[in-house]
C-alpha positions in Angstrom: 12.1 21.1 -5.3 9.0 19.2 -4.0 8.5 20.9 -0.8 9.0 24.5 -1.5 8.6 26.6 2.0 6.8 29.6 1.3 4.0 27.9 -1.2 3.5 25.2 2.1 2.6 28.0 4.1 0.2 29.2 1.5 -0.9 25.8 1.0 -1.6 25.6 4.7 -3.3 29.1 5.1 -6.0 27.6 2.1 -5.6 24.6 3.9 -6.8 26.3 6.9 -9.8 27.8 5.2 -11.5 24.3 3.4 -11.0 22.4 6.3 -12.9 24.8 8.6 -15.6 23.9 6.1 -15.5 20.8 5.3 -14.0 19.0 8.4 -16.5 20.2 11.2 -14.0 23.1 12.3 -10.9 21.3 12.2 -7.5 23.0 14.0 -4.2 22.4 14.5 -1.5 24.2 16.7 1.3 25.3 14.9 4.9 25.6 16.2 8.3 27.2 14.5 12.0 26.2 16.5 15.1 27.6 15.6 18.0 26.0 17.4 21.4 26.1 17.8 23.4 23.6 20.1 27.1 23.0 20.4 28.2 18.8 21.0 31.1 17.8 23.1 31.7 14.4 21.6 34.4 13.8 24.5 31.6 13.6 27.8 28.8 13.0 25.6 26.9 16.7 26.7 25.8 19.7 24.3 24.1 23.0 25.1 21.6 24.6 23.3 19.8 27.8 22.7 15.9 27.8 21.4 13.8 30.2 19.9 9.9 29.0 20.1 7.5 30.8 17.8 3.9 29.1 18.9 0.6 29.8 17.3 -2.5 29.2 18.8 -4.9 28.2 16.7 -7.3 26.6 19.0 -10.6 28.6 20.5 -9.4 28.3 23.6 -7.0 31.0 25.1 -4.2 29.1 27.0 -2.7 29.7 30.3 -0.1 27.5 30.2 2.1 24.9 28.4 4.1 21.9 28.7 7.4 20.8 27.6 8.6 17.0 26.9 12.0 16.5 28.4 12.6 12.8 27.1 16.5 12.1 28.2 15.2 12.7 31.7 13.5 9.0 31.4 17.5 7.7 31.5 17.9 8.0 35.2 17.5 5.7 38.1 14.3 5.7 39.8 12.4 7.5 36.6 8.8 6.2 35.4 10.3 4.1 32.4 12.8 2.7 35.2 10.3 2.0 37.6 7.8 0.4 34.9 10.9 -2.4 34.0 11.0 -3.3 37.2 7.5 -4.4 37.7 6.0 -5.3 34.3 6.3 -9.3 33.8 8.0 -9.0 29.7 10.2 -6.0 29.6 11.6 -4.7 26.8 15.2 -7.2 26.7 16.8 -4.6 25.1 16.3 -2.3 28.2 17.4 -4.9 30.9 19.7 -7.3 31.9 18.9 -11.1 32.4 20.2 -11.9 35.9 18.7 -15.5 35.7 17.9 -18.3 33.2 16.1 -18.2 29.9 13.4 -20.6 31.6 13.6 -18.7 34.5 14.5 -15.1 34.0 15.5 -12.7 36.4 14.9 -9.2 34.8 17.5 -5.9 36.0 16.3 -2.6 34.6 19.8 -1.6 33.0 18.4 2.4 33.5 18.6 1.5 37.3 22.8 0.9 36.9 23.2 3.8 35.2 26.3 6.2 36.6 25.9 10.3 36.7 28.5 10.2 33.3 26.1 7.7 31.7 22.5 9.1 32.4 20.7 11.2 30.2 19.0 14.6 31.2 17.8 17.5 29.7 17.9 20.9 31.8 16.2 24.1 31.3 19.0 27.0 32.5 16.6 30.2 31.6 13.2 30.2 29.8 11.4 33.6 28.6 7.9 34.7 27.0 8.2 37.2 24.5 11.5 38.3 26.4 10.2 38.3 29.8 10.8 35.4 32.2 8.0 33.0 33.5 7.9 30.1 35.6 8.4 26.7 35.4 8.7 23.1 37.0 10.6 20.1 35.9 8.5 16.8 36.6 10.8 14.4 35.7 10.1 14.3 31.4 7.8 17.1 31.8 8.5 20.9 31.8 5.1 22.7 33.1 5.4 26.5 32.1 2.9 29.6 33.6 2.4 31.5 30.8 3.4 35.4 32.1 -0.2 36.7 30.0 -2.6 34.3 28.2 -2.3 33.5 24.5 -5.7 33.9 22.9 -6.7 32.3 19.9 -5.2 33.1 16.6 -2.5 35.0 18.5 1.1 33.8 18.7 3.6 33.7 21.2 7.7 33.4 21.3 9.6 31.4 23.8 13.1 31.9 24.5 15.2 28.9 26.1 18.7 27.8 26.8 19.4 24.2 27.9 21.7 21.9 28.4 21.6 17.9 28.1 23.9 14.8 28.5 23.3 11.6 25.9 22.0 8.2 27.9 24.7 5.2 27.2 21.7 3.4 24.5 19.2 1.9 26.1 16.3 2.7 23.9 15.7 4.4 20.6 17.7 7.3 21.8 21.7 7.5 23.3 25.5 7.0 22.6 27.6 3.9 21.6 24.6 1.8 21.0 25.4 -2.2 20.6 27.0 -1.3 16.2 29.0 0.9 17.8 27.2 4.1 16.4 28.4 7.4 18.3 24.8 9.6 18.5 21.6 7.9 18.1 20.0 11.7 18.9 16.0 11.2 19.3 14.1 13.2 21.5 17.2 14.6 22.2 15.8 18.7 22.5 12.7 20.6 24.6 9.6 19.6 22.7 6.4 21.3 23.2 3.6 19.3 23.9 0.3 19.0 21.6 -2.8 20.7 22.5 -5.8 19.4 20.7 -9.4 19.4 20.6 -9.0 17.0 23.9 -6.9 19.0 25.5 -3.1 19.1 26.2 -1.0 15.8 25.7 1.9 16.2 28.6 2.4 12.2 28.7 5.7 11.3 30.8 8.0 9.4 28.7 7.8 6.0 30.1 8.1 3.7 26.9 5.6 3.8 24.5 5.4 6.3 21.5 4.8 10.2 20.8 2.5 13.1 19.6 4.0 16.0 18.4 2.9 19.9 17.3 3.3 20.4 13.1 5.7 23.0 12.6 9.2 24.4 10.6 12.6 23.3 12.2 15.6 25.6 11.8 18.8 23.7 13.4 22.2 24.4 14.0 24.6 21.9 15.2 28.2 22.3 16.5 30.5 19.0 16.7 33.4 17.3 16.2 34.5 18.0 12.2 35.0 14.1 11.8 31.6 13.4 12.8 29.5 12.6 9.7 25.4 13.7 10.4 22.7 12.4 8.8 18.9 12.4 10.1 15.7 15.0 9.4 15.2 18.1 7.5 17.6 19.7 4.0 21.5 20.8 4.6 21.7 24.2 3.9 25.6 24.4 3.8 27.3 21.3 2.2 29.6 23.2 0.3 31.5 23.5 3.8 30.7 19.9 5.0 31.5 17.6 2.5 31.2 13.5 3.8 28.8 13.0 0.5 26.5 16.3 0.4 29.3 18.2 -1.2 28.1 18.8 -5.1 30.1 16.5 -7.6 33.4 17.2 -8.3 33.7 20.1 -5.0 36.6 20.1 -2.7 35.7 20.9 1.0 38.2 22.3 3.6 37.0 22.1 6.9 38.7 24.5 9.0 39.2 24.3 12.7 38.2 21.2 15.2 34.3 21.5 14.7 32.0 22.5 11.9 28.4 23.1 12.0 25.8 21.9 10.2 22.5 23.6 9.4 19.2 22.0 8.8 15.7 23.2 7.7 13.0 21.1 7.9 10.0 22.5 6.7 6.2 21.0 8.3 7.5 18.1 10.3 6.5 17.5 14.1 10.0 16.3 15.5 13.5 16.3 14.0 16.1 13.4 15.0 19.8 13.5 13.8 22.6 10.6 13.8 26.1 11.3 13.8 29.4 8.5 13.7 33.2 9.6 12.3 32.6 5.8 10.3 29.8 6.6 8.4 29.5 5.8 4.6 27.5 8.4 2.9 25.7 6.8 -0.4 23.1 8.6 -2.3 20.5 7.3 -4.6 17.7 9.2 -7.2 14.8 7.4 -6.9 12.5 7.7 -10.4 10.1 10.2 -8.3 13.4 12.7 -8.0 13.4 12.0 -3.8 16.8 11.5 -2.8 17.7 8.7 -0.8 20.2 8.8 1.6 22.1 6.1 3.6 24.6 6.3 6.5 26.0 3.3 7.6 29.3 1.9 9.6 32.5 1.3 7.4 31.8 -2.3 7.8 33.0 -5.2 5.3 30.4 -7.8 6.5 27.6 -5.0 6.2 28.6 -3.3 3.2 27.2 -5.8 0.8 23.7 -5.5 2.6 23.4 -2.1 2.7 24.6 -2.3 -0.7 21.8 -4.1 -2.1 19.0 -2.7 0.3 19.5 0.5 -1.7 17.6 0.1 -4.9 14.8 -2.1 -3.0 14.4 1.4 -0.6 13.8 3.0 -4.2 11.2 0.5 -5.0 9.1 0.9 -1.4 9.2 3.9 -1.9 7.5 3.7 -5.4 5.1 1.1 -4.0 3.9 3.4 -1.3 3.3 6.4 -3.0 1.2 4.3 -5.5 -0.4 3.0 -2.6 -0.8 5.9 -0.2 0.1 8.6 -1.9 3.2 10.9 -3.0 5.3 11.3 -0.8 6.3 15.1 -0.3 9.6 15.7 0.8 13.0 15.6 -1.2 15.1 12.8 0.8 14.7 10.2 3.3 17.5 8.8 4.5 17.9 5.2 6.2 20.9 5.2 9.2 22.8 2.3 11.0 22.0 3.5 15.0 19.2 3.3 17.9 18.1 -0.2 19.1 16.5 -1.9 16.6 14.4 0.3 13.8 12.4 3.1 14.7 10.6 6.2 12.5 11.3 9.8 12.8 10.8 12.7 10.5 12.3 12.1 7.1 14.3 9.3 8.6 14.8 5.9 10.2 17.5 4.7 12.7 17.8 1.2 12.4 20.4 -1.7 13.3 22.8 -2.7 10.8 24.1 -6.1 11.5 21.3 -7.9 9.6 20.6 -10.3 7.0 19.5 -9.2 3.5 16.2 -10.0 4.4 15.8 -8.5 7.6 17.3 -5.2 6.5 14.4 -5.0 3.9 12.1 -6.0 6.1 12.9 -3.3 8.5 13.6 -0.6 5.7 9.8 -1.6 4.8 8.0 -0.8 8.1 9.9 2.1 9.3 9.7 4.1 5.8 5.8 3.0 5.6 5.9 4.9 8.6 6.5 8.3 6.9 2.9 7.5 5.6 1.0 6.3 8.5 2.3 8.3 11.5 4.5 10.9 10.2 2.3 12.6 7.6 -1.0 11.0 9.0 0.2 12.0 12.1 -2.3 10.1 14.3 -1.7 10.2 18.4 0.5 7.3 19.1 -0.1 7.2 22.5 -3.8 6.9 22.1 -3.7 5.4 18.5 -0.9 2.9 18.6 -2.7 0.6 16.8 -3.5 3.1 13.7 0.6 3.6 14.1 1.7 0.2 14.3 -1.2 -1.9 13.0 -1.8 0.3 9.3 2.6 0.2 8.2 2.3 -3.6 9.2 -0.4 -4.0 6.9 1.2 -2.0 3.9 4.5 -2.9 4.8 3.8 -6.0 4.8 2.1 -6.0 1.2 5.5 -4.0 -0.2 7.7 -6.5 0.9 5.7 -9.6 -0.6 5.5 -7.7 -3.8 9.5 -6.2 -4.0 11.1 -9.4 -2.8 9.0 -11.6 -5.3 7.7 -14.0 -2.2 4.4 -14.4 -3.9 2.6 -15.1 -0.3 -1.4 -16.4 -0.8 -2.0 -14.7 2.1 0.8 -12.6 2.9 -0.8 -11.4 6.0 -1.4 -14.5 7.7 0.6 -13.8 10.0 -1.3 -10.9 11.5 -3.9 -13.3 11.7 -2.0 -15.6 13.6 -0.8 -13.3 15.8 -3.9 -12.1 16.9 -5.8 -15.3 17.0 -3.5 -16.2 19.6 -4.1 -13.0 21.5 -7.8 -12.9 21.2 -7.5 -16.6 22.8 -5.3 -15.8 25.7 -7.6 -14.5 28.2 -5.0 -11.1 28.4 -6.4 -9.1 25.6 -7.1 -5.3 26.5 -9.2 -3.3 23.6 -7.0 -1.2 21.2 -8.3 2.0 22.8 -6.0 1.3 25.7 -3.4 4.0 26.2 0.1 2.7 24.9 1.4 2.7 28.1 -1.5 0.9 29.9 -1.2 -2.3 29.1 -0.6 -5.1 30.9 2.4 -6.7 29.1 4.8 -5.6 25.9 2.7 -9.0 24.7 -0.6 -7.6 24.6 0.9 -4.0 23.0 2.7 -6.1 20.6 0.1 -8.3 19.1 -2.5 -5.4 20.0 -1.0 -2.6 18.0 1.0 -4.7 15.3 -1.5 -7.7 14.8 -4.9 -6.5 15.7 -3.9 -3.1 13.8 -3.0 -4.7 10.4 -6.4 -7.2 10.7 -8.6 -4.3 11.1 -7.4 -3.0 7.9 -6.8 -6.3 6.2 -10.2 -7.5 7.2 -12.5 -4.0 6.5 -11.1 -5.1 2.5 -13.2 -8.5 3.3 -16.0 -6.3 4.5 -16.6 -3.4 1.7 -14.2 -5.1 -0.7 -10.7 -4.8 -1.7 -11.0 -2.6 -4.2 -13.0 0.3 -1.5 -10.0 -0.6 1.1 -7.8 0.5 -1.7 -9.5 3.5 -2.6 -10.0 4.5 1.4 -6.4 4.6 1.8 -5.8 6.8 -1.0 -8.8 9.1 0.1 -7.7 9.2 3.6 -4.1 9.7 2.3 -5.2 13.2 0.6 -7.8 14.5 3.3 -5.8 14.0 6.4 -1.4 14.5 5.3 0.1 16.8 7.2 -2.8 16.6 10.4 -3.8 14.5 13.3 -6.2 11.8 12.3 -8.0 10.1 15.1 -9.9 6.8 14.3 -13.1 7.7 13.6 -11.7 9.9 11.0 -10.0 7.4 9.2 -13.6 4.7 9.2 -15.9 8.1 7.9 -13.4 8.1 5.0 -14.1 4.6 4.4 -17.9 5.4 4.6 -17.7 8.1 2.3 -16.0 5.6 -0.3 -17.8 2.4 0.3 -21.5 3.8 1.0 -21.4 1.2 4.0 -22.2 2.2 7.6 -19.0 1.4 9.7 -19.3 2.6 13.3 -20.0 -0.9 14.3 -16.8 -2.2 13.4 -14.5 0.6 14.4 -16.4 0.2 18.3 -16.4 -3.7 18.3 -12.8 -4.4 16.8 -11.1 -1.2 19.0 -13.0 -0.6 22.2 -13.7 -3.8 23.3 -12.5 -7.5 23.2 -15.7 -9.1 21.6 -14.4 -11.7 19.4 -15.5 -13.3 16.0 -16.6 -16.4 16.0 -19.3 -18.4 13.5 -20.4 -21.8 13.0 -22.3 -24.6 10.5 -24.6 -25.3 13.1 -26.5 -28.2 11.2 -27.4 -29.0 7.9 -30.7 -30.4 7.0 -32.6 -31.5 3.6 -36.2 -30.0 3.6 -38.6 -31.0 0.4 -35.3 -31.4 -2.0 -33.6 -28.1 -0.8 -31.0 -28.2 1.6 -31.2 -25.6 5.0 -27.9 -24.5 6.3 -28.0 -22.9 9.4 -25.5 -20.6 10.5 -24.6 -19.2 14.3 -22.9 -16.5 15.3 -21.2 -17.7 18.9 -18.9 -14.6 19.2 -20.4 -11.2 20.1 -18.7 -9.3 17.1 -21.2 -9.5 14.5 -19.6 -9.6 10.3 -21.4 -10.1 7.3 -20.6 -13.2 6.2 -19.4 -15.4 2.7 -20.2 -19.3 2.2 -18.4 -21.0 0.0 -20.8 -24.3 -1.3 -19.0 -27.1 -3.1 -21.2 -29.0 -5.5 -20.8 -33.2 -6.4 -19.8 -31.9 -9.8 -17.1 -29.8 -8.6 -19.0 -26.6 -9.4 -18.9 -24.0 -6.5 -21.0 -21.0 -5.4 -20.6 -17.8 -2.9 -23.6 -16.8 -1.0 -23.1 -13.7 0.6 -25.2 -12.7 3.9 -25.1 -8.6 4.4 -24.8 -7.5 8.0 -28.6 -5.2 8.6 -27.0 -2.6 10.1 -24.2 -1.6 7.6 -27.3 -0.6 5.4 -24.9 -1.7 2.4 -24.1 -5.2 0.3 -21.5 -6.2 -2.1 -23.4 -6.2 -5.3 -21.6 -8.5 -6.9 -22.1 -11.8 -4.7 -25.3 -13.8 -4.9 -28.0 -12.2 -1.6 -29.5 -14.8 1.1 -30.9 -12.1 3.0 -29.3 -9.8 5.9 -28.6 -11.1 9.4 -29.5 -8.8 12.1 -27.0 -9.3 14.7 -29.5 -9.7 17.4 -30.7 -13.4 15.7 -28.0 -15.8 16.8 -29.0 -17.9 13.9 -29.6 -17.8 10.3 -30.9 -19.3 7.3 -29.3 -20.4 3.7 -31.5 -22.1 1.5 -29.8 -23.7 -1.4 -31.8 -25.0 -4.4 -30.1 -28.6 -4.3 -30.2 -32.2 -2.6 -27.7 -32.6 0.5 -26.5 -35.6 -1.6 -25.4 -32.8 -4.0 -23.7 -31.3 -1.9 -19.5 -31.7 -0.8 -18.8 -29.3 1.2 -19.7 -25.8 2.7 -17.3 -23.2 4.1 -17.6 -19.9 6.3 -15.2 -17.2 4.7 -13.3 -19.5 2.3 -10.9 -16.0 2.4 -9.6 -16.1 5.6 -9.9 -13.0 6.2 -12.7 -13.0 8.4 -10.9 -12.8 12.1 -12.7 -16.1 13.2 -11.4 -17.3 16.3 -12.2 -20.4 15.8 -12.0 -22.1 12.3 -13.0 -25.7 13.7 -16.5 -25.2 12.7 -16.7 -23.2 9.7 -16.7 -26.4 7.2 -19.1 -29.0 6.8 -18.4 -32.1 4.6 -20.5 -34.7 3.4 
């Protein structure tokens, strides 16, 4: 087994001690659940029970902690209902068109939702270390008093028992959802909040995505025995469940009208389960030993699909851990349910009814995911764009290479995407919290688009063979914590040698664009001047591409000053000091010689305007 449980915690406790050296005092809270909850497939409710075991391993002592209730979004008059009904592009798989497509007319459908078809999660009795303490429910937030302070490096137990009814699907999480799939359970239990070095991270549920606390998972789940389950963490008792886990060649009675199945899930920071009665259960080795799992509806016009998405899940996943880094666990399993596709820990939920294409395609970005967001486990909600923006970019990659499309530029794209934003006059910088921007337009392009760019163009900046190396690097540093950005650019530092700062501020906390020109081209004394502008206020170090009579051509590099740092391989014409709007290439050759000259003959300099990069004579 991969993951064995007892040498991770070892691993962490050494863990612990090199990164208080060697990461400035890095900590992470730790938290342990152990729950049990009993499904009444019939009115779509379940009660639970949960032990909390939570270690503090900040240096500050805490006085109090927070609880995310997500299902408590599903009801009439909540924050996420409330923010459909007054930004201009909701989410269409949240509300219903009353109007045209020219003219839409947008109803939230949360807002029509009946008392049997919201979703809520309440908290019947809650206890510290066996006494009880008080709490408030703010809508998807439980705040909790702690009864005595818990100090650093001390731990803490919470007991709980709760109850909770499944939303009709609406997003990522609910019942019946548009395939017909039963359970779509996400954010479906009491999740404590993260505390971090910038404090505690309470954020209501209102659409965007999540930040969780690293921890062990020990579940327990009651339901229906036709009800086939498939989502986060190892079964520890097929031998009574049978559906596909059974060992080959075991016969599995299943006695009485419900069964449960137990989970362990060892150093994850959420767990997410699926359940239909329709699912198909196939299993496949990939050539690392991970097992692959998928659960999909006993459908004839899907079978085929889901057939052939199989082995090209096996060859992502071989991609990625040559291209990240192993991945750690011993299954991932891709399941038919939610609303579209969407990660979670050791899982996917994604919809079904697709072409070949698209089902790869979605396979591809919600299993890069494990990589960037589930074992990097950046803040989503602050980061979306280090979420969003770096599986784009590698997804992106896997899919060109798997499916054979042989793409020039297989992230064009990106590029196109957030060209158009950067021209729009709506961009917000990336450092916007998910939930604050103006339009899903802007978070789209933002997190996906601008996201994959900044990765896709730092390879134009130190080099593609330093971006490849970064990834790795950063890969092996930062598994299994919570990267923030400037963690992720001092990685590429240490690997390029190049100073970076000013590209991690200018592409993701502000809206300064790219932009360069040929501004004129002039033969002085049988050399030939080309003078260069920078009209955006993002400053780049910058490649011209010259074209000779004969058909011979040449790449003059100009280093940016204040990276400190050049590509050594490129012929020098000097650094530009972004402070100079102008600057000067002299080329040893007659204009006449000359057939054309090109800024970033790449493309993969973000220039937002292309129009005057090339001269021709």
């Amino acid at each position: 087994m991969k993951f064995n449980l007892q040498g991770l915690l070892f691993s962490l406790l050494v863990t612990g001690a090199l990164t208080a050296q060697n990461q400035s005092g890095y900590w992470q809270q730790k938290v342990d659940y152990k729950m049990e909850v009993d499904v009444n497939v019939k009115n779509y409710q379940y009660n639970g029970k949960q032990e909390l075991t939570y270690t503090n391993n900040s240096p500050d002592t805490l006085t109090k902690v927070f609880y995310h209730l997500f299902f408590n979004a599903f009801q009439p008059g909540s924050q996420m209902d409330a923010r459909l009904q007054s930004i201009p592009d909701p989410d269409g798989r949240m509300v219903n068109n009353l109007g045209t497509r020219e003219n839409p007319e947008y109803e939230s459908r949360i807002s029509k939702l009946n008392e049997d078809e919201i979703g809520f999660l309440k908290v019947k009795s809650l206890k510290q270390d066996g006494d009880k303490v008080t709490y408030k429910t703010i809508e998807t937030v439980l705040q909790v008093a702690l009864n005595k302070p818990l100090l650093p490096g001390k731990s803490t137990t919470f007991s709980m028992d709760f109850e909770g009814q499944v939303p009709v699907q609406i997003r990522r999480s609910g019942r019946n959802n548009a395939e017909g799939v039963a359970l779509s359970m996400t954010q479906w239990y009491p999740k404590l909040a993260e505390y971090d070095f910038e404090g505690w991270h309470a954020d209501p549920y209102i659409g965007r995505e999540f930040h969780g606390v690293w921890g062990d998972f020990d579940v327990k789940i009651t339901i229906d025995k036709d009800y086939i389950l498939g989502g986060t963490g190892y079964l520890q008792n097929p031998q009574e469940i049978g559906y596909g886990y059974e060992e080959e060649g075991q016969k599995v009675k299943r006695k009485g009208k419900k069964i449960t199945w137990h989970f362990l899930a060892p150093n994850v920071h959420d767990f997410t389960w699926a359940a239909d009665p329709d699912y198909i259960h196939d299993k496949l080795k990939a050539e690392d030993g991970t097992m692959l799992h998928f659960l999909y509806k006993d459908n004839k016009e899907i079978k085929e699909n889901w057939k052939k998405l199989q082995p090209k899940t096996a060859e992502l996943l071989a991609y990625y851990n040559k291209h990240i880094g192993q991945y750690p666990y011993d299954q991932y399993s891709v399941i038919q349910g939610g609303d579209g596709g969407m990660e979670y820990a050791m899982c996917t939920l994604i919809t079904g009814e697709r072409s070949y294409e698209s089902l790869v395609g979605v396979t591809a970005h919600e299993f890069a995911h494990s990589w960037f967001q589930f074992l990097l486990a950046t803040n989503e909600s602050q980061h979306e764009w280090m979420d969003e923006g770096f599986t784009t970019y590698i997804s992106v990659l896997a899919e060109d290479e798997i499916l054979n499309q042989n793409s020039p530029n297989p992230l064009n794209g990106s590029y196109r995407g957030y060209n158009y934003l950067a021209n729009s006059g709506q961009e917000q910088p990336l450092s916007t919290h998910a939930d604050r921007y103006q339009t899903n337009m802007n978070y789209g392009i933002g997190a996906y688009s601008k996201g994959s760019v900044f990765l896709a163009q730092l390879g134009y900046i130190i080099g593609e063979e330093n971006l490849a190396k970064t990834l790795k690097r950063y890969y092996q540093e930062w598994k299994f914590k919570h990267p923030t950005p400037n963690d992720f650019i001092r990685v590429a530092e240490k690997v390029s040698g190049a100073e970076l700062s000013w590209y991690l501020n200018d592409w993701t906390r502000t809206t300064n664009t790219i932009d360069y020109g040929i501004k004129s081209v002039e033969e002085v004394e049988n050399m030939t001047q080309v003078t260069l502008e920078r009209i955006g206020q993002m400053p780049m170090p910058i490649e011209v591409k010259i074209t000779f009579s004969n058909g011979e051509t040449a790449i003059i590099y100009t280093p940016l000053t204040m990276m400190n740092w050049k590509k050594e391989d490129l012929e020098n014409s000097g650094s530009w000091a972004w402070a100079y709007p102008t600057h000067v290439i002299e080329l040893y050759a007659a204009k006449e010689n000359i057939k054309k000259i090109e800024i970033d003959p790449s493309g993969l300099m973000a220039d937002i305007d292309r129009s005057n990069n090339v001269w021709e004579n």
